[in-house]
Every structure is written in structure tokens, then in C-alpha cells.
C-alpha positions in Angstrom: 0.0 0.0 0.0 1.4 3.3 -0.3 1.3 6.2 1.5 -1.1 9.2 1.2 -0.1 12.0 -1.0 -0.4 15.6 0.6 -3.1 17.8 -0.4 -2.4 20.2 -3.5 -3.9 23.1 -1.4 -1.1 24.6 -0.6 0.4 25.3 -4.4 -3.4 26.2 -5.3 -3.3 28.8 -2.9 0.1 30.0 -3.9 -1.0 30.0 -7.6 -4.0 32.2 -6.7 -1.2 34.5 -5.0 0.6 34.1 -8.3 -2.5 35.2 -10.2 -3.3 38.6 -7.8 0.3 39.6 -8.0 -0.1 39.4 -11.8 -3.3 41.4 -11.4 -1.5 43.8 -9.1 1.7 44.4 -11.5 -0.7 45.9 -14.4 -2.6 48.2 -12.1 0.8 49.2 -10.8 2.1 49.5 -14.7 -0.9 51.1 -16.0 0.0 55.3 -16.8 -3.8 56.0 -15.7 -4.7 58.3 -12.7 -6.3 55.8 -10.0 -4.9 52.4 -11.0 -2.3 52.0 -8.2 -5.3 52.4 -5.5 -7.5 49.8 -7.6 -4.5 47.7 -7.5 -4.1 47.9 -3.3 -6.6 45.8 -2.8 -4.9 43.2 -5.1 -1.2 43.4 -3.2 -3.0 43.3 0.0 -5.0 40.0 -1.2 -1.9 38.5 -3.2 0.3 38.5 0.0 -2.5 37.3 2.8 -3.2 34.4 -0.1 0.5 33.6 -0.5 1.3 34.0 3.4 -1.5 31.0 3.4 -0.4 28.6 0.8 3.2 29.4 2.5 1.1 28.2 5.8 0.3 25.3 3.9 3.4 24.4 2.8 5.3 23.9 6.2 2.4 22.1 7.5 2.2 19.4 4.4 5.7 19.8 2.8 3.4 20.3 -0.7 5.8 19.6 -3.9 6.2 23.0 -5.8 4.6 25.3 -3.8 8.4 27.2 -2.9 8.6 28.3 -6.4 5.0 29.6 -7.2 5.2 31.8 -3.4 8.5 33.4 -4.4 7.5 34.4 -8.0 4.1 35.6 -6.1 6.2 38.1 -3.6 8.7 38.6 -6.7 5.9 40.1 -8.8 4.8 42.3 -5.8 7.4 43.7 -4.8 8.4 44.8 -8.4 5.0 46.6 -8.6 6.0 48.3 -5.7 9.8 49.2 -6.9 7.9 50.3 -9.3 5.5 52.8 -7.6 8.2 53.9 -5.1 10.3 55.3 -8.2 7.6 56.5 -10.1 7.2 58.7 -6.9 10.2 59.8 -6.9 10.7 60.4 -10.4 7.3 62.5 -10.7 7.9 64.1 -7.0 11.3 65.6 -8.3 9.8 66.6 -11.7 7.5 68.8 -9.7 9.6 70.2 -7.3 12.4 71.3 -9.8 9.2 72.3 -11.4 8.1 74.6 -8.8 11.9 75.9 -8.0 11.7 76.9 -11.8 8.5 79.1 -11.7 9.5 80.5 -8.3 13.0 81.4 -9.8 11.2 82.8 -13.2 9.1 85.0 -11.2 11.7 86.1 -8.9 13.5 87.7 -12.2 10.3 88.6 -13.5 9.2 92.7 -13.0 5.7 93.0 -11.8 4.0 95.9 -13.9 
């Protein structure tokens, strides 16, 4: 007789992960106004879902679930490298934007 083969919940769960990271990277790609907080809800979900399958995995010792997890938290946390310097890139656009105007109307007379 042989022995019982664990349960595949455990790399179902970390494919779902898989699948809402995926979901959250074009949100977090998209140019559009709005997209990154439409996509919060998927980063948050991607990561509790993966946290579980991970869960799963050191109870049941699942075959393949290792590999599915860590391209779920790579995916994630290039959407948020992603956002973090699209921040900064747009944040300095506008504040050497700013500096310019103040420094135009500085040399500017007033009539």
C-alpha cells in the first residue's frame, strides 16, 4: 500500500497568489490616474493568499509550492519598486518644477 499524497492546497493557494500579484503588477504598470489604488486591494490579497499557501506548505511539505510563493512576492514587490520610483521620479519633476517658476518670477518685473 502506499502512503497518502499531501493535499495540492497549498500550491493552489500560492497560484492564486501568483495570479493577484499578476493582477496587481498591471494596475501598478498602467499610466492611468487611479490604477495603483485599484491595485491595493490586489497586493494586499496577493500576499495574505500567499502568506497562506506558504502556511500550507510547512504544515504538508506540498511539492512546488516554494517556487510559485516566491515568483508571487517577486511580482509584488516589483509593482512596488515600481510605484516607489515613479514617486520619486514625478515628485522631483515637480519640485524642480516649482523651484523653476519661483526662480522665473523672482526675475520677472511686476507691472
Amino acid at each position: 500500500m502506499s502512503e497518502p499524497q499531501p493535499s495540492n492546497a497549498a500550491r493552489y493557494w500560492a497560484i492564486a497568489g501568483l495570479v493577484l500579484a499578476c493582477i496587481w503588477l498591471v494596475f501598478a504598470l498602467l499610466p492611468v490616474p487611479g490604477t495603483t489604488l485599484m491595485g491595493l486591494p490586489f497586493l494586499a490579497l496577493a500576499l495574505i493568499v500567499t502568506g497562506i499557501g506558504l502556511y500550507l506548505w510547512r504544515e504538508r511539505r506540498t511539492r512546488w509550492v516554494l517556487p510559485w510563493a516566491g515568483g508571487a512576492f517577486g511580482i509584488s514587490c516589483l509593482g512596488c519598486v515600481w510605484q516607489i520610483a515613479m514617486a520619486v521620479m514625478w515628485g522631483t519633476v515637480l519640485i524642480g518644477g516649482g523651484y523653476s517658476l519661483w526662480q522665473y518670477l523672482q526675475g520677472t518685473p511686476m507691472p
